[in-house]
Every structure is written in C-alpha cells, then in structure tokens.
C-alpha positions as CSV (number, residue, x, y, z in Angstrom):
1,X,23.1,-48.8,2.4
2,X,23.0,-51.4,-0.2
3,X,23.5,-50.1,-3.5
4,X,25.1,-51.2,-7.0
5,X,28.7,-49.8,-6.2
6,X,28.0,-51.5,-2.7
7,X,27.7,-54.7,-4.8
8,X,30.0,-54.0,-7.1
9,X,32.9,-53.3,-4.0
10,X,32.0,-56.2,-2.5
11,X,32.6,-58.7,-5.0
12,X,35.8,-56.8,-6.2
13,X,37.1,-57.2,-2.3
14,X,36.2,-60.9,-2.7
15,X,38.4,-61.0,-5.9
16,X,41.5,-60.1,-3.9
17,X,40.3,-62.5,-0.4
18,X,39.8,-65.4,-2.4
19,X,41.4,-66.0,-6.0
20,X,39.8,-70.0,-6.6
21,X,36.2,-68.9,-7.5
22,X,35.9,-68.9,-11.0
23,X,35.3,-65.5,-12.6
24,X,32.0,-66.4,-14.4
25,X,30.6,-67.6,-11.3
26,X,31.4,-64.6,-9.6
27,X,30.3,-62.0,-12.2
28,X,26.7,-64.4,-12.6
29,X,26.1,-63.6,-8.7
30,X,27.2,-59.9,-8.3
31,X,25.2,-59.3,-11.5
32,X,22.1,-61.0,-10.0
33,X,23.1,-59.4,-6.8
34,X,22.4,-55.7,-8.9
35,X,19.8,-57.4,-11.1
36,X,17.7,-57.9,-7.4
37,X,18.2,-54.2,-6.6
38,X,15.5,-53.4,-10.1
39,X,12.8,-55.9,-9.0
40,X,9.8,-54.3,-8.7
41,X,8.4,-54.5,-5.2
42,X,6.0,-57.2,-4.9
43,X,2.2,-56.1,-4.6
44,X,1.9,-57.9,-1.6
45,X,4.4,-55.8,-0.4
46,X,2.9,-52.7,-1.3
47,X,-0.5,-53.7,0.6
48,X,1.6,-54.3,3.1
49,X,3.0,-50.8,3.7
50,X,0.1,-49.0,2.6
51,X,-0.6,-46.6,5.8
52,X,2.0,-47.7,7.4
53,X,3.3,-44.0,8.1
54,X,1.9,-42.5,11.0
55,X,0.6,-38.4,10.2
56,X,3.5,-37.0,12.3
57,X,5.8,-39.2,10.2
58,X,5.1,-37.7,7.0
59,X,5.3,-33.9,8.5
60,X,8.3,-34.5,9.7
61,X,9.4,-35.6,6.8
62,X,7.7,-32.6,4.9
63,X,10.1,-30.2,7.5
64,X,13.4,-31.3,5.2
65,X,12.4,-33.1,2.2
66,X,10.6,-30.8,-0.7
67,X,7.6,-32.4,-2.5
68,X,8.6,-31.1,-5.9
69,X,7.1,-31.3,-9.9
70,X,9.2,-31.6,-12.4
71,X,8.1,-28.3,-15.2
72,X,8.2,-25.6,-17.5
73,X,6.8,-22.8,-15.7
74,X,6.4,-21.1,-19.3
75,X,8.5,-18.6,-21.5
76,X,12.1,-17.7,-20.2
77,X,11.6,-20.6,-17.3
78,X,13.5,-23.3,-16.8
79,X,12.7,-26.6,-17.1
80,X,13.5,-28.1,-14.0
81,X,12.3,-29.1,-10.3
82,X,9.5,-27.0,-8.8
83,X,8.6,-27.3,-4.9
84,X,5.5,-26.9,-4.0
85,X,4.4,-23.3,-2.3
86,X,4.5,-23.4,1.3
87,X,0.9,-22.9,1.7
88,X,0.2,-26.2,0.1
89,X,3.0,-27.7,2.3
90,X,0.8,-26.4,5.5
91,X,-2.4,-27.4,4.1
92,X,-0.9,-30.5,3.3
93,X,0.6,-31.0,6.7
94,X,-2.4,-30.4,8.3
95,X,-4.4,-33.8,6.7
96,X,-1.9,-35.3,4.9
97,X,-3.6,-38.1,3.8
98,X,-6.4,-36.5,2.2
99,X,-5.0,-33.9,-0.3
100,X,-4.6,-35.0,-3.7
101,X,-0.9,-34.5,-4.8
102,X,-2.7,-34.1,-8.0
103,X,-5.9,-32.2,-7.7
104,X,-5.3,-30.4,-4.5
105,X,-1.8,-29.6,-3.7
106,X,-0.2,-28.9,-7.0
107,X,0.9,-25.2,-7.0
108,X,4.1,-24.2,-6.9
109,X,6.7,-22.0,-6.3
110,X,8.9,-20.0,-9.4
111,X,12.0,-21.0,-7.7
112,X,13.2,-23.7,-9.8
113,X,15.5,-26.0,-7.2
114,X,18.5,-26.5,-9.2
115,X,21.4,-29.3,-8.5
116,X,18.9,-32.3,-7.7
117,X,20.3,-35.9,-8.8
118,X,18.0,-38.7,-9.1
119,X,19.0,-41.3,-6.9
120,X,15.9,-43.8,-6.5
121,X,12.6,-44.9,-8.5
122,X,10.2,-45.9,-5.7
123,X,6.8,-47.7,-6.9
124,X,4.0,-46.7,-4.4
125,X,0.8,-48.0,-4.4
126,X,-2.6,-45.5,-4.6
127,X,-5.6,-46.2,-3.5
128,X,-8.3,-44.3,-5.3
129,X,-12.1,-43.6,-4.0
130,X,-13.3,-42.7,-8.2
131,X,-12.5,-44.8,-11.1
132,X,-12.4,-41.5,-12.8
133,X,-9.5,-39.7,-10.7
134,X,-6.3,-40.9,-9.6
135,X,-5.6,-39.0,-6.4
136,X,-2.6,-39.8,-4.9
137,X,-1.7,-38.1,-1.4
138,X,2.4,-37.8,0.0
139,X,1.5,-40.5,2.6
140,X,1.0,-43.2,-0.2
141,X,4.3,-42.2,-1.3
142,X,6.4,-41.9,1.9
143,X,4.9,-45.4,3.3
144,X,7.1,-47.0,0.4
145,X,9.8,-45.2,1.3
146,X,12.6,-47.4,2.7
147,X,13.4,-46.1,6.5
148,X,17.2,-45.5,5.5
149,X,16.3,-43.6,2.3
150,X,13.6,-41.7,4.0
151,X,16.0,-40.1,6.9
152,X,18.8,-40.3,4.5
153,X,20.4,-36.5,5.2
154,X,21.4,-36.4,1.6
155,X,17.4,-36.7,0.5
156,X,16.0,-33.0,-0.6
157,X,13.1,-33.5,-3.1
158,X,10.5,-36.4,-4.1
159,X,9.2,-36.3,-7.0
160,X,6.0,-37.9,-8.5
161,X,6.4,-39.2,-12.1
162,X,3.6,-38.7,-14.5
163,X,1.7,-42.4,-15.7
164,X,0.0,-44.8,-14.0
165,X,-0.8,-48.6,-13.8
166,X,-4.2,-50.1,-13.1
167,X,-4.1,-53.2,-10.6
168,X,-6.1,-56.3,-12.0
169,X,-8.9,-57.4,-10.3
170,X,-9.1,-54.0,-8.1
171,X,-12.3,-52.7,-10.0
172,X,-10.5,-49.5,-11.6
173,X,-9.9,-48.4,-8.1
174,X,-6.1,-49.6,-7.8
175,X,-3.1,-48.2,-9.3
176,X,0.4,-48.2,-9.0
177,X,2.4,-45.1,-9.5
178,X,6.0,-43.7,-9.3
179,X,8.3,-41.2,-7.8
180,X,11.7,-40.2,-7.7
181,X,14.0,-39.9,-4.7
182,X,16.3,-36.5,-5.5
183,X,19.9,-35.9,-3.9
C-alpha cells in the first residue's frame, strides 16, 4: 500500500541507487509525491463510486470492522470509541442502505473499544432525500473505501466525523462528509 513512509523509503532507496540527481529536485518530487496522498478526492470521483458496494459487500464488511462513535457516555465514562450495539448492526445488516448512521442506527454499546489508531480520513459523498436532515447510511461510506484499505486485516473500527459540506449546485440535497479508518 502506498503510503507516506512508502514514499518516503522510496526516494531514500533512490538516494543510495543513484547519487547525480540533485537533492532539491528530489525532495520537490517525494514531497509532491506525499503532498498527492492529501488531495481531496475529486467529486467526480465520488459520483462515481456512489453505490458502487453491492449489500453483501458492506455486511461482510460489518462481520470484522466495527461502525463506532467517537463519545462520552457520561460521568465516570471514558471518552473514547463506542461500537454500535449489535442490534443496530443486524438491523443495519438487514437494509443497509437505508438506515440513517445518524437518526437510525446510533446506539451503542458501554464498552468503550480502547487501543484504536487513526490511520485514514476518507471523504464520502451522502446523498440526502430532505434538505432538512443529513442521513448518511454505512454504504455511502464503505463505497469510498479503497479495496486494499477496506479488506486491510489491520482495519477494526470506522468512524464518522461530526460536520458537513453542502455541494453547490445540488439544491441542499448534496453533502460531503467524513470518516475515519481505525487500526
């Protein structure tokens, strides 16, 4: 998997292959070799994907990967990563493209999950049928999932972040919305 210590390897192997290219040309393209790792994904992009994982796709991805909220579950709690109850992962599994990760399927459990490291930002694209309520489902986010990230053994937890953007042009009914990959 590309990555920035991938990039950053690369070019130091370089270094030691090939001693005539001038250091400030190569730090200018390993840095806009990490630089292209933070582009946004185009829109197009996002259209693109939208749907693009199939219902059995996202349950079996539901099996080994928690859907989790990051919360205080009140006094003496700990401020960390929640999963979501197994009764909302079933009812979620069952229509998994029409349960609102934010209206419908948002209890969860008092177990916080402890030891989770933030690996990836992903920017997935929701599709909403109200201008007044942003409902985004799991399939929304899992279709932006790269494949390698999304069967990566070493993925435990998404995680949607709070915040939106409204798409131009989109009548209100548009946004784009983020989640977090957890190791």
């Amino acid at each position: 998997m590309i990555n920035e210590k991938s990039i950053r390897d690369a070019y130091a192997r370089i270094r030691t292959i090939d001693q005539t290219i001038p250091d400030d040309v190569l730090d200018f393209m390993k840095d806009a070799s990490i630089n292209q790792l933070k582009i946004k994904p185009s829109i197009s992009g996002l259209y693109y994907r939208y749907k693009s994982a199939s219902n059995d796709t996202i349950r079996d991805v539901l099996k080994t990967v928690k859907v989790v909220r990051k919360q205080n579950k009140g006094v003496d709690t700990i401020f960390g990563y929640y999963p979501l109850t197994d009764k909302v992962i079933e009812k979620i599994s069952k229509k998994p493209r029409e349960l609102s990760l934010t209206f419908n399927a948002t209890e969860t459990s008092d177990e916080c999950i402890t030891g989770l490291r933030h690996k990836k930002t992903i920017t997935f694209l929701v599709k909403s049928t109200s201008r007044f309520f942003l409902k985004p489902d799991i399939g929304e986010v899992i279709d932006q999932i790269e494949t390698e990230d999304l069967f990566d053994a070493d993925l435990k937890a998404i995680c949607l972040n709070d915040g939106y953007e409204t798409l131009d042009e989109t009548e209100g009914e548009h946004f784009l919305m983020t989640a977090m990959l957890l190791h």
